[in-house]
N, C-alpha and C positions, 0 to 999 in steps of 0.2 A: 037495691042499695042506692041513698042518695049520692049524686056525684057535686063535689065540690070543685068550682077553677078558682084558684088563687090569683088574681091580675095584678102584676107591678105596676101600671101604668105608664110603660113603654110604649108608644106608638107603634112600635113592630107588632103588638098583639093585635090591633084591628089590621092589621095593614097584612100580616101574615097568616092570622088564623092560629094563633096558640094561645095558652096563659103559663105563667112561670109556675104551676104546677097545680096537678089534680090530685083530687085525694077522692078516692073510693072506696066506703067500708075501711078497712084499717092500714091501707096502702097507700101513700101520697109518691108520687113521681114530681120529681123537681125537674124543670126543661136545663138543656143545657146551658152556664150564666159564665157571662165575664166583667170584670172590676169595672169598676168606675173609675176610671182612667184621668185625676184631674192635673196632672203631673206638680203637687207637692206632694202631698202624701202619699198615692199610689202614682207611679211613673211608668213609661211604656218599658221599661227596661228594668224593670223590679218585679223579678216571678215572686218573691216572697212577698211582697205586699199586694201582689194581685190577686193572689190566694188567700189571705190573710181576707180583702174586702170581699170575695166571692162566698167565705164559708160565712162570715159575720152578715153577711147579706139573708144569707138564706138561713141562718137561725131564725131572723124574723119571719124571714116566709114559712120555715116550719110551724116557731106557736100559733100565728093566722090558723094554722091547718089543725093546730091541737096537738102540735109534735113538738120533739127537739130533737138536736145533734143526737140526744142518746139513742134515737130511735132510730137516725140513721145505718142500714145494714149494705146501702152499700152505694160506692161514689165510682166516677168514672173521670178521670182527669186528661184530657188534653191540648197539648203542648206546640208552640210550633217553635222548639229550643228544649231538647231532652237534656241538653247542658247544664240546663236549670233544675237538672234533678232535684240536686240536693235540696233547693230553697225552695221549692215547692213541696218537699217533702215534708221539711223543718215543718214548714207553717200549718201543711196537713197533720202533723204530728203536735204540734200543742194545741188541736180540737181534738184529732180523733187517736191519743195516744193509747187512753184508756177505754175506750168505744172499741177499737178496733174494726170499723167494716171492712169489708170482702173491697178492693178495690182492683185498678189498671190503669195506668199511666202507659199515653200514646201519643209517640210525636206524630201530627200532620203537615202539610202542608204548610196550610193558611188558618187564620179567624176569619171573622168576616172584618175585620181591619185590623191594620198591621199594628198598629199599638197593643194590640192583646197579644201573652204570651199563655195566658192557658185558661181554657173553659172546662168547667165541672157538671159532671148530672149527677144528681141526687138522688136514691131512692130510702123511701121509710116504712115502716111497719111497725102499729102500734099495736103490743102486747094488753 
């Protein structure tokens, strides 16, 4: 099976050795992503909008891959503010009300900087 990376063009890709996601055969893995943080529209203190640019992020990088949200089965969401449940929840729920994936929300610690309030991974599988 050919293996596909999908590069955002992040400097953390050469710098770390990843791509924001492979797809092999009819499986794409999304790496773990966080908003883009430019404080009008997405703020360091707004889980609902950081969610909101994380999943809209990565619809694009699904079709790149030949997917969508639908194909999404299943997300891993966290957190470092389980507080923020609800609003993280809200905003995963007007993508994936009707998808429904297998998910888990998990407070940690840290992001890798403090302006992030939650990071997502992705997985899909095209029928």
């Amino acid at each position: 099976m050919a293996r596909q990376n999908i590069l955002s063009g992040s400097p953390w890709e050469d710098k770390m050795g990843y791509c924001r996601a492979v797809r092999i055969g009819n499986i794409i893995e999304v790496a773990g992503t966080v908003a883009i943080v430019d404080h009008e529209k997405v703020k360091a203190d707004d889980a609902y909008a950081q969610t909101n640019n994380i999943i809209e992020r990565i619809s694009k990088v699904l079709e790149e891959a030949g997917a969508s949200l639908n194909d999404v089965v299943r997300t891993r969401i966290f957190t470092t503010d389980i507080t923020c449940f609800n609003d993280i929840a809200r905003a995963h729920g007007s993508y994936f009300g009707d998808i429904k994936p297998t998910t888990g929300i998990y407070e940690i610690s840290k992001l890798v900087a403090p302006e992030y309030l939650v990071e997502i991974e992705f997985t899909a599988i095209l029928q």
